[in-house]
N, C-alpha and C positions, 0 to 999 in steps of 0.2 A: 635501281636507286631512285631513281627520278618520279619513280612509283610511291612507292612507299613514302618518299614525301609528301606527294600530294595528296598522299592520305590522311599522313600526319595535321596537313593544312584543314582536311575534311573533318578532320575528328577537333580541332579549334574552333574551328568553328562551330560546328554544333555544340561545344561546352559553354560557348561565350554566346549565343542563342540562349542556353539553357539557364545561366547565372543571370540572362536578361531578363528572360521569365521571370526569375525568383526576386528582380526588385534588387539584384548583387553584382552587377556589373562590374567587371574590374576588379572583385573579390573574393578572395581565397577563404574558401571556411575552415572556420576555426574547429577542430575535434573538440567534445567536452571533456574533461581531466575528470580523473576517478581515483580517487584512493582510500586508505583503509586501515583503521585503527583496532587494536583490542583492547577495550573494555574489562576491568575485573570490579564487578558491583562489590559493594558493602552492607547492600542491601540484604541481598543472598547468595553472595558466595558464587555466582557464575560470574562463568567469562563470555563478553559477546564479542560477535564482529561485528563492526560498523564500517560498514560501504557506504563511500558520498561520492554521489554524483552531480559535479559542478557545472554553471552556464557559462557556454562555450567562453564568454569574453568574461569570466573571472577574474581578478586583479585583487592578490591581498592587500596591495598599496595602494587602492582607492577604497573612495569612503560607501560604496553603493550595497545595499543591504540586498536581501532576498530573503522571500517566504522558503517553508524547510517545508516537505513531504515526508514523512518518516511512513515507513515500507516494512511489516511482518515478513517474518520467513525470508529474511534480506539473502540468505545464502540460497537463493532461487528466483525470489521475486526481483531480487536488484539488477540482476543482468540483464533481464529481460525489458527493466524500466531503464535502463543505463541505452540500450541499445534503439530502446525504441524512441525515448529522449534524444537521440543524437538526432535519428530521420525527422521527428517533426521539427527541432531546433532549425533544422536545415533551411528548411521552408518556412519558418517564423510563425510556425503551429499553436506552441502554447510560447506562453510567456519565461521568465527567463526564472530558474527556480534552482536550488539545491536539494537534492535527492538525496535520505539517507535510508540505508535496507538494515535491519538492526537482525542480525543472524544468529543460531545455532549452527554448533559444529557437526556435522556431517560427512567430513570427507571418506573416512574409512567404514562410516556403518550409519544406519538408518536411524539405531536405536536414539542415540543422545539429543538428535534432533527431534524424535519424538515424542522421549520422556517428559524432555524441557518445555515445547510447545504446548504439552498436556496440561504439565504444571503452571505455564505463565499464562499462556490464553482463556483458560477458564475463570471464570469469574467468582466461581463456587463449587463446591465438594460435591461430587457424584460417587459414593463408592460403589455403585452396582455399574454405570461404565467404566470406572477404573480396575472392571475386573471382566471385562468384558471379552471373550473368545473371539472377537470380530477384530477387535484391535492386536490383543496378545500377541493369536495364531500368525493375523498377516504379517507382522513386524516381526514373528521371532521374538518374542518378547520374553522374558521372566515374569513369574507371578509377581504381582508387588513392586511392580516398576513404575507404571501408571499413577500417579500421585495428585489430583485433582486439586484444583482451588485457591491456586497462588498469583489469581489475576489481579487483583489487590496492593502484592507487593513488586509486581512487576509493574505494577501504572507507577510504582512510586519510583522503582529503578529508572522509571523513563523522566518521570519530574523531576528528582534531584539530582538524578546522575548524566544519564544520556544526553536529555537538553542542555544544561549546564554546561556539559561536555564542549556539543557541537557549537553551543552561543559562542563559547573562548575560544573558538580555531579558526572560526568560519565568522563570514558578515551575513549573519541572520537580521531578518526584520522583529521577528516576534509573530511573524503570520505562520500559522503549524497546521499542518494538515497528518491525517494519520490513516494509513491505509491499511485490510487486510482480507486475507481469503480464510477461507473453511473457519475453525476456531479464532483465528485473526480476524474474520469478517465478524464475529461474535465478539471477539477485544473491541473490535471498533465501534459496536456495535452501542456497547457497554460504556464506553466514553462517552458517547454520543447524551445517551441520559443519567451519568453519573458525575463526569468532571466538566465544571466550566469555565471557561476563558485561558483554555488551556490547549485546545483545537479548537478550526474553525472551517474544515473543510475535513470531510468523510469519504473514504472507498471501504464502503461493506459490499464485499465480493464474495457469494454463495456461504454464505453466512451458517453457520451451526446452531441456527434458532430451536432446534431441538432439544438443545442441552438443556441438561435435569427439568425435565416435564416440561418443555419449555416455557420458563421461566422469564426470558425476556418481556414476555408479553405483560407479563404482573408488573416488570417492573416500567415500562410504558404507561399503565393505565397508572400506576402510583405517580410517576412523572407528570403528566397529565393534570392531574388532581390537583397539585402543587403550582402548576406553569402553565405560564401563556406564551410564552416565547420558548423559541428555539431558535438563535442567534447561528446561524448552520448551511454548511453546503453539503449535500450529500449524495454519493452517489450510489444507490446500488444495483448489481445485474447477479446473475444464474446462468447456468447449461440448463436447456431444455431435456435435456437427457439426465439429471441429476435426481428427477424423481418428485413424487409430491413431498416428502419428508424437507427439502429441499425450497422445491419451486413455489409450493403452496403458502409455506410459511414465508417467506422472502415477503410475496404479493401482500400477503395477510396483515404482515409490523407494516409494509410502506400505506397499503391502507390506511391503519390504526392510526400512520402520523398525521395523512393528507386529512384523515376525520376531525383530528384537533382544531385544523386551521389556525398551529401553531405560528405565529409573530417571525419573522426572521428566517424562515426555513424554507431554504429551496432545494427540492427534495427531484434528483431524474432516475427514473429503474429504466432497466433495458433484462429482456432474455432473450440470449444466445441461440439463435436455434439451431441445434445438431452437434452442442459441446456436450460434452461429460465434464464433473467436477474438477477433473485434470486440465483436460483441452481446455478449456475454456479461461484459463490463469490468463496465460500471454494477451488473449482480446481483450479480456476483463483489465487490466492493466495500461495497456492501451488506450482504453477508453473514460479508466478512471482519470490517465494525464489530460485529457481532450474535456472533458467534461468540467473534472475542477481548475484546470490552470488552462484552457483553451482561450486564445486571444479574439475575441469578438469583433467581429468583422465591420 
């Protein structure tokens, strides 16, 4: 008996060492709250999930605002940014933000989630990958499921419907960051030099620069031509395992923006060494929070 308490005493102590460390003495942390709406656009007819993730000391009855993150692929991306937000929170890592993962349904089959991400992340029509054996076969797919080029009215699901959304529920600032991987890192990509003052902080995370002949690149040099500024945070990284299709082109656009010596634009890349396009999500995520919402030392 006499044991085990002293233990007891042992293990207080080292926590109240450990809360001293972190600048928390005396205090008890707070978990972040996470909850979760469905969404049905009138845009086009889907239904989303929308997963938020709030700072720890959220309070609907004060007046304190926060910048919004919004998260592709939220039915995978979100947990992994919900959880990994909780441990920096901890240790007052980044700054204090609301996280939203804006999802397809998934739970019983692959497919719906990858129809929808085909159709809403692409920017433009590809029907020779929409008919692709590469995609089809792996997913089990139907001919004629694949449906390209409805990035367009998915920006606008997120303009007038999703933001509007979370502005009315939540104490948003108006500061919007918008994050994504694979064709999500090509969404984001595509905001980047299509919509402004609309985002102002970028996670392009192994990005689909490929997509139809890669076309990004045109529309960079067109952006370009037009502008001196890029009012912009951006982050973006790769697996070094993802291949040159992948890593080459990544290097190649953040090049093309550093040549501009665009106005406004702080641009950081990072490659992963020894991720693949999968692995490499969770760090890439990770270090998109550290990057764009990191509290400066």
């Amino acid at each position: 008996m006499i044991k085990i308490f002293l233990k007891g005493i042992q293990l207080i102590v080292i926590l109240t060492f450990a809360f001293e460390a972190m600048g928390q003495k005396n205090l008890v942390p707070v978990i972040n709250q996470q909850e979760k709406h469905l969404l049905l656009s009138v845009s086009n007819g889907k239904t989303y999930n929308l997963f938020v993730s709030l700072p720890k000391h959220y309070d609907a009855s004060d007046s304190v605002r926060y910048p919004v993150l919004y998260l592709l692929d939220g039915s995978f991306s979100f947990p992994i940014a919900h959880a990994t937000r909780t441990l920096l929170d901890m240790f007052g890592e980044i700054e204090d933000l609301i996280i939203v993962g804006i999802g397809h349904e998934w739970e019983r089959s692959y497919e719906p989630w990858m129809t929808n991400r085909w159709e809403d992340y692409t920017p433009s029509s590809d029907p020779k990958s929409d008919i692709s054996p590469a995609y089809l076969q792996y997913f089990d797919l139907p001919a004629g499921s694949l449906v390209s080029g409805g990035g367009a009215v998915f920006l606008d699901v997120i303009r007038t419907e999703i933001i509007p959304f979370i502005d009315s529920h939540y104490h948003t600032s108006g500061d919007r960051g918008i994050s994504g991987h694979s064709f999500g890192g090509l969404f984001a990509a595509n905001c980047l030099l299509t919509v402004s003052n609309l985002f102002s902080r970028f996670g392009i995370l192994s990005p689909s620069f490929w997509w139809n002949r890669d076309e990004i690149f045109d529309q960079e040099k067109s952006f370009s031509a037009k502008n001196s500024s890029l009012d912009a945070q951006v982050f973006m990284a790769v697996g070094s395992l993802e291949g040159p299709s992948m890593n080459t082109k990544m290097s190649a656009f953040a090049d093309s923006l550093q040549s501009r010596n665009y106005q406004g634009l702080n641009l950081t890349t990072h490659i992963f060494e020894n991720e693949s396009h999968n692995s490499v999500v969770a760090a890439s995520i990770s270090r998109t929070l550290r990057v764009l919402y990191g509290k400066k030392p």
